[in-house]
N, C-alpha and C positions, 0 to 999 in steps of 0.2 A: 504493500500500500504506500508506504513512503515513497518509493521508486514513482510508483503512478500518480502522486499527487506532484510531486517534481517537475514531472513530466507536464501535468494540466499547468503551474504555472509557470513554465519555461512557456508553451504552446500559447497561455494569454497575455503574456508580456512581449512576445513576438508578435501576435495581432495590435497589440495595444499601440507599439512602435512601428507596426506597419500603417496606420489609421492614423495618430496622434502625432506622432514623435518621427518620422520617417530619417532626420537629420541623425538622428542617432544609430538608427541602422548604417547610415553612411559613412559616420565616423566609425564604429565597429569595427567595420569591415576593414577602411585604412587604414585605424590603429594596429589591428593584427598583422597585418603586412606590411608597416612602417615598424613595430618593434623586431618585426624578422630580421627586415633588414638595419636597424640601429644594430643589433644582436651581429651582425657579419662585418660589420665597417667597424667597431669596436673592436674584433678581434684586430684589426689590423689599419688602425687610423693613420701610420705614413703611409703606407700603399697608398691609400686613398687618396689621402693627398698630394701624392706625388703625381697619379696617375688625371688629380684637375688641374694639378701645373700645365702637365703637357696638352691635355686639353685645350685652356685658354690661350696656351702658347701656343699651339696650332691654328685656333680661329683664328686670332689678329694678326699671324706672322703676314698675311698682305695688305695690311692697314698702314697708314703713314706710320704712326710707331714704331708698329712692328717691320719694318722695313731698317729705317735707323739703326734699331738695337739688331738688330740678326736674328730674326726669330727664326727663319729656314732654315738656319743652323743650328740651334740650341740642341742638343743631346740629352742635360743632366741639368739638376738643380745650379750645382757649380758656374755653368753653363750663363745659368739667366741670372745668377748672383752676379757675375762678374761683368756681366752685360747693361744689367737693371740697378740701378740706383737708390737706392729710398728715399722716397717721392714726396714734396708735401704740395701744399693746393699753389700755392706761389711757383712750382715746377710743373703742374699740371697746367694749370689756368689758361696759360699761349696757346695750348694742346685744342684745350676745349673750346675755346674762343672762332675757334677755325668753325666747328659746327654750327655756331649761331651764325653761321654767313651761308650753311645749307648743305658745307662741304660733307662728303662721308666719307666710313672708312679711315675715319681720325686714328682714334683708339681703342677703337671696338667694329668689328664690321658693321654696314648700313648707318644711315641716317641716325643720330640722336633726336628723338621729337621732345622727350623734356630732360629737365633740368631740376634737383630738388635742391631746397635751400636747405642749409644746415643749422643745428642750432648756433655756431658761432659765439658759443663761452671765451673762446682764446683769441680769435684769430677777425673778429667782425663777421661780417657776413659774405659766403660760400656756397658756391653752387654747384655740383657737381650730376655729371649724367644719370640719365636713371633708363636702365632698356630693359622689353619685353622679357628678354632672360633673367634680369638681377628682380623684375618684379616676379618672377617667377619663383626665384630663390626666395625671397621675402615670404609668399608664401606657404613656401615649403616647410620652415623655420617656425612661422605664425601655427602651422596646422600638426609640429611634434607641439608647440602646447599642451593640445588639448591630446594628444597622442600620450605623454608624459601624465596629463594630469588623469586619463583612464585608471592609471596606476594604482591609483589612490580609492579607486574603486568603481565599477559600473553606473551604480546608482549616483554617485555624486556628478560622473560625464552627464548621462541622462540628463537629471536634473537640472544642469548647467546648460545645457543645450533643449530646455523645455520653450524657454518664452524667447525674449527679444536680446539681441546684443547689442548696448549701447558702446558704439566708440568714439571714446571724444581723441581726436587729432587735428589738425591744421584742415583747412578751408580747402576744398575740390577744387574754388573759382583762381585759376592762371590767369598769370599777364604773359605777354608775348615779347619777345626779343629777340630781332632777327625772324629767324626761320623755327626756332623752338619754343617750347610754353614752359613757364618756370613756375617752382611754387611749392608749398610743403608738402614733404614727403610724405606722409599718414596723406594729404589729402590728393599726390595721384595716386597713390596705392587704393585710395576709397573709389578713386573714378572705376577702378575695374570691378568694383565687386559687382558679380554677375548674379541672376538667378541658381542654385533657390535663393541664396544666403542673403539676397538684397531682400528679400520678404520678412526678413528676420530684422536688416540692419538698421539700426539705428543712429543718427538719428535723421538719415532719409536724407536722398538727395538734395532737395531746394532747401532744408536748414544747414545741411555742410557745404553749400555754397556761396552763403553768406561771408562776403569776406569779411566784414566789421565784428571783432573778437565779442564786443559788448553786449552787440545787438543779437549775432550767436548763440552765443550763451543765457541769455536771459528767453531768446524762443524756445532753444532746444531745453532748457529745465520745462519752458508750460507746455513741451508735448508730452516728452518722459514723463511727467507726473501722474500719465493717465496711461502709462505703458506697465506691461509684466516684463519688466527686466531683469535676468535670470545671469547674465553676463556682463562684465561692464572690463573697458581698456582704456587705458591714458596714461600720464605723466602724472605722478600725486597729485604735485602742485596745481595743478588745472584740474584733476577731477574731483580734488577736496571743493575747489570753488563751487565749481559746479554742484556737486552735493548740496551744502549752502542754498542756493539755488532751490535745487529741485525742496529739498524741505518749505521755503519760502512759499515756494509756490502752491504747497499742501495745507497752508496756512499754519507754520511752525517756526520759528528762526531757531527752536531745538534739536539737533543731530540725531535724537533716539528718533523721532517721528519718522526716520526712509525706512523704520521695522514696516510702517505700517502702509509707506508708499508702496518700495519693491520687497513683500514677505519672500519672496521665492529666489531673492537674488544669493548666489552662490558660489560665483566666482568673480575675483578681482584680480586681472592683470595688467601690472604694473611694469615701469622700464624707466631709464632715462636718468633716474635721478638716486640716491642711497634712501632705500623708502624707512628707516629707522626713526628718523627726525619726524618723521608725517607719521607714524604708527599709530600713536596716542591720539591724534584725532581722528583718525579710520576707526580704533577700536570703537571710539564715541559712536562717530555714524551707523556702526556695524553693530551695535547693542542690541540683543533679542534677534540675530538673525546668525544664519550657523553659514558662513564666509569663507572662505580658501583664499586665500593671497598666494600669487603666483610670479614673479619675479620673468624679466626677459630682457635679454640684453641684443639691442635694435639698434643702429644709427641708420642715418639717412643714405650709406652708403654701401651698409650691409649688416643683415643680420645675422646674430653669430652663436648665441647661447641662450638654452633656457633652464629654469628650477626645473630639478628633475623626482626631490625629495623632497615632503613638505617641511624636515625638521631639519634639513641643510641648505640653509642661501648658498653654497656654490653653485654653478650653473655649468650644465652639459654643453661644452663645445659640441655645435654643429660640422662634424669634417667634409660632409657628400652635400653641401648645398650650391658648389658652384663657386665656393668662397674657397682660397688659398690663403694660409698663416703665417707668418713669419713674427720671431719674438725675440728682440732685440734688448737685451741687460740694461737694466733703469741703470746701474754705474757704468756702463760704458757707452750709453747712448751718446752720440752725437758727435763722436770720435771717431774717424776713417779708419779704423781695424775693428770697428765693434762688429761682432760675431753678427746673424742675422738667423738664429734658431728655426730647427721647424717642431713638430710637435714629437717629430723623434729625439728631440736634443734636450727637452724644456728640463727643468727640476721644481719640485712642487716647495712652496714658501719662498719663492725668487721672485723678484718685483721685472717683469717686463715690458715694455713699449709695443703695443703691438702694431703690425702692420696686415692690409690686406692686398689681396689681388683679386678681381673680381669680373666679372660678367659684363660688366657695363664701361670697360677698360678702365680703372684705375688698378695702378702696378706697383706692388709692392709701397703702397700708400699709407701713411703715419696717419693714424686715427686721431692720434692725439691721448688715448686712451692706456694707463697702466692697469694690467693684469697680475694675475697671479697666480698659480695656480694650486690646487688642497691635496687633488688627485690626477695620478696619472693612466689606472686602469678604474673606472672609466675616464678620460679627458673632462677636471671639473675645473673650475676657476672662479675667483672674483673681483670685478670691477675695482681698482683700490685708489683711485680718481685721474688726476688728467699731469701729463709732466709739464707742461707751463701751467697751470696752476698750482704751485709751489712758491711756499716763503722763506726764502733764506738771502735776504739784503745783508743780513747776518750772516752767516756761514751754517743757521740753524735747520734747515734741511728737512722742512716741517710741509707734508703735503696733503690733500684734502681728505685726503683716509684720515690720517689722524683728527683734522677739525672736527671731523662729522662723529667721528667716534665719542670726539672729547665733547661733542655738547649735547650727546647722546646720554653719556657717562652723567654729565653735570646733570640734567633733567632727571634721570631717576633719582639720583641721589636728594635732590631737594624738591621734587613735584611738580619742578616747572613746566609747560608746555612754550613748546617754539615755534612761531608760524617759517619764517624765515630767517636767512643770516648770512652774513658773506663778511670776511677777516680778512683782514691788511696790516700791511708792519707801521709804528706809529713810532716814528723819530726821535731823539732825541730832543732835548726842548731846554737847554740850562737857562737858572740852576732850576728851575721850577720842575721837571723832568729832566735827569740828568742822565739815563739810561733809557736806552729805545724800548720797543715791549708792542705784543702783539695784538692790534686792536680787534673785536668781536664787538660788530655792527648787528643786533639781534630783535626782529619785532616778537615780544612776549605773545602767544595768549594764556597765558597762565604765566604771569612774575614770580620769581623766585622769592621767597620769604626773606631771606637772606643774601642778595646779589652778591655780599663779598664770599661767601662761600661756593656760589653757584662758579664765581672766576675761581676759587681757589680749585674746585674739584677739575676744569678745564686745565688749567697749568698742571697740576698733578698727572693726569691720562698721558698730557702731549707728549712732558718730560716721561713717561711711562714707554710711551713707545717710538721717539726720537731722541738716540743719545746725544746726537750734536746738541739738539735743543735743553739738555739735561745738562750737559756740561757750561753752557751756556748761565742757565739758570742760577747753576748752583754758589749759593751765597750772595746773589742778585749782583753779581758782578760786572758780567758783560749785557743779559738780559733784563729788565724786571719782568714784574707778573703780570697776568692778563690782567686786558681793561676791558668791560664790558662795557658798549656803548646800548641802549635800549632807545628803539623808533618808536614811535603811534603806528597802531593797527594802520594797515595798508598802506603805508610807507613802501615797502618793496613791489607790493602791484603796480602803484604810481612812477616809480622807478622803471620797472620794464616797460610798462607803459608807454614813458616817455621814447625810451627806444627802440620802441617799433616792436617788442619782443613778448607781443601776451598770444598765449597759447599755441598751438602744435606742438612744434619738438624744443619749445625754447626753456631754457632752466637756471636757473642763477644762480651763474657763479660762485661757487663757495669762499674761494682765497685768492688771491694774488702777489706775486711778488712788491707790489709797489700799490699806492692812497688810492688807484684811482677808483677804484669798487666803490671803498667805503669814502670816498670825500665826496662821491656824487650821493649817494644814498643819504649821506649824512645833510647834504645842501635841502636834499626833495623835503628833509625831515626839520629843516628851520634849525642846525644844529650848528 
């Protein structure tokens, strides 16, 4: 009898998802045959990788590029190491530029028709190719998600995959330049989404084509409020607003009330930014509702890893998406013998620079991104921030991993909540300051009871995990302590604001070598 009632609800859960839920038969089916194959390329991720070197080196070898470097010739890694350079957008940019005049066959075969803008944290703003193949990879990357998140259980995929997926990303509507359309990444990736999943997506065509971020947002919360959203994606930063938002629109400016907007919502994935510092206000929103947080590591230029485990933030390198790695030593970057690793070479706890190569011709291209990696069978890593955004005018050698940690650190310890923040080095000042010291520009939503302890607990962590900055420190010689500077609520919206930088892939800065973060932030703030 137990065998035969099994059997009855296998047989109405199978009608049930063939009538109701059909999406989830779809997934089913690819998750089983995308873990086969994760399962075969995990045995053996340099093969693989080696075998999309030659690949990509083979398409472009008759592109203007690949003509240049010798791509008809390449043989071996060696080969295109000694050929290829590592590239950043300032050595690309001449390259690209050629395609907004209609030319093809640049640096990737055919036509580029767009162009996606980058967030531009280090470097301003950046625009690089985006082709049919690399949206292709994007997807491929987007759909182990939800292939990973099965993992965790059938009934939880199901369910996630019951009602509507709201993604908030950058605006579908392009401006033209030249002969190509440019414009945010998330929002040509939104142009494709085809039937079924446009039935599902949210938040619909004519409201992701609103370019105006204000008026976007404030539409797409009054339609969501009336949606079953079971899935939600974004940038915290932009999708805590929005939250806000939608409770608003439920008539709440309280964060428990999205129990009672989206009861069914069940998964949240997130990217872009260290989601630790946003935690404590998701928990808020996410009260009386049973949530998955899911972790993805996406740039505008390719996507590369996702949470594969819900109780380890490291993230599964993607090796078979079309994406080549290359990972270059945070102490030897930017010195003409530094090694240029592949993922047969890596060591896990080594701090790397990574680079890509990719589908949409950029070669051997600096992300800008330091990795690092926990595990090597299976390929895990994590995000550990950006190598121009690092403070050391001093010699103290203090980079955004540690900030985010330390005001992480600081918040528990004293109950504070942080909406945003972004640290710069703060000069010397005789005699009135007579040692320089590291300024922390921070909008509260929850003040520390104690601010001289919430800096004491930041100093502590940094010195914890920066000996230059420890040595520095100690006996307030060469350093003094941290200063906390505290803005008015939306002080750093206002800031982005001002440049150009509210929602898609944009994120703010955490640190910088030098004022100018926080002297602007500090201005918007009457400081």
């Amino acid at each position: 009898m137990p065998r035969q009632r099994l059997a009855i609800q296998r047989v109405g859960a199978l009608r049930y998802d063939l009538v109701v839920n059909p999406y989830f038969l779809i997934a089913r089916a690819y998750a089983a045959f995308r873990e086969w194959q994760l399962a075969r390329v995990g045995r053996d991720p340099a093969g693989t990788q080696e075998r999309i070197l030659r690949a990509l080196v083979r398409r472009a070898a008759g592109t203007d590029w690949g003509r240049e470097h010798g791509y008809a010739s390449i043989a071996s890694l060696a080969d295109y190491q000694r050929r290829v350079p590592v590239c950043d957008y300032a050595a690309m940019r001449p390259w690209w530029e050629r395609c907004f005049e209609g030319r093809p066959d640049v640096t990737w075969p055919g036509r580029v028709r767009y162009f996606a803008q980058t967030s531009g944290t280090t470097s301003g703003e950046k625009y690089v190719p985006v082709t049919p193949a690399l949206l292709r990879s994007h997807a491929k990357v987007a759909a182990d998600v939800m292939v990973l998140y099965r993992r965790r259980g059938a009934a939880r995929l199901r369910r996630a995959l019951a009602g509507k997926v709201l993604a908030l990303g950058g605006s579908t509507a392009l401006e033209r330049r030249g002969t190509v359309l440019w414009g945010d990444a998330s929002g040509i990736a939104a142009r494709s989404v085809r039937w079924p999943l446009a039935r599902r997506y949210l938040p619909g065509r004519d409201l992701a084509g609103i370019a105006d971020w204000e008026t976007r947002i404030s539409r797409i919360a009054e339609r969501v409020v009336r949606e079953d959203v079971t899935l939600l994606t974004g940038i915290p930063s932009w999708v805590g607003l929005l939250l806000e938002r939608v409770c608003r629109a439920a008539g709440s400016d309280g964060p428990a009330s999205l129990a009672r907007v989206w009861p069914n919502l069940t998964l949240f994935v997130h990217g872009g930014v260290f989601f630790e510092p946003y935690r404590p206000a998701f928990e808020q929103f996410f009260a009386g509702l049973d949530v998955d947080c899911v972790n993805f590591y996406g740039a505008s230029e390719a996507s590369i890893a996702v949470q594969s485990e819900p109780d380890d933030p490291a993230l599964l390198l993607v090796v078979d998406a079309g994406i080549f790695y290359e990972f270059v030593p945070l102490d030897r970057w930017g010195r003409p013998d530094a090694p240029r690793l592949t993922v047969a070479d890596v060591r896990a706890g080594e701090p790397y620079v990574i680079l890509v190569t990719t589908c949409a011709g950029l070669w051997s291209y600096d992300l800008g991104d330091i990795v690092r990696f926990t595990s090597l069978r299976p390929l895990k890593l994590l995000i550990t921030g950006r190598h121009r955004q690092c403070i050391s005018p001093f010699g103290e050698n203090v980079i955004g991993e540690y900030v985010e940690e330390a005001v992480v650190h600081a918040c528990r310890l004293t109950g504070a909540r942080v909406a945003e923040f972004t640290v710069g080095p703060r000069y010397a000042d005789p005699p009135r300051r007579p040692r320089p010291a590291h300024e922390y520009v921070i909008e509260f939503v929850v003040p520390p009871p104690d601010p001289g302890a919430f800096a004491r607990a930041i100093d502590a962590k940094v010195a914890e995990r920066s000996l230059d900055y420890a040595v520095k420190r100690r006996g307030d010689l060469l350093l003094g302590p941290v200063e906390v500077t505290p803005v008015p609520a939306g002080t750093f919206y206002e800031w982005m604001r001002r440049r150009g930088m509210l929602g898609g892939q944009h994120k703010v800065p955490r640190c910088a070598g030098d004022r100018s973060y926080v002297d602007s932030v500090r201005a918007i703030a009457g400081l």
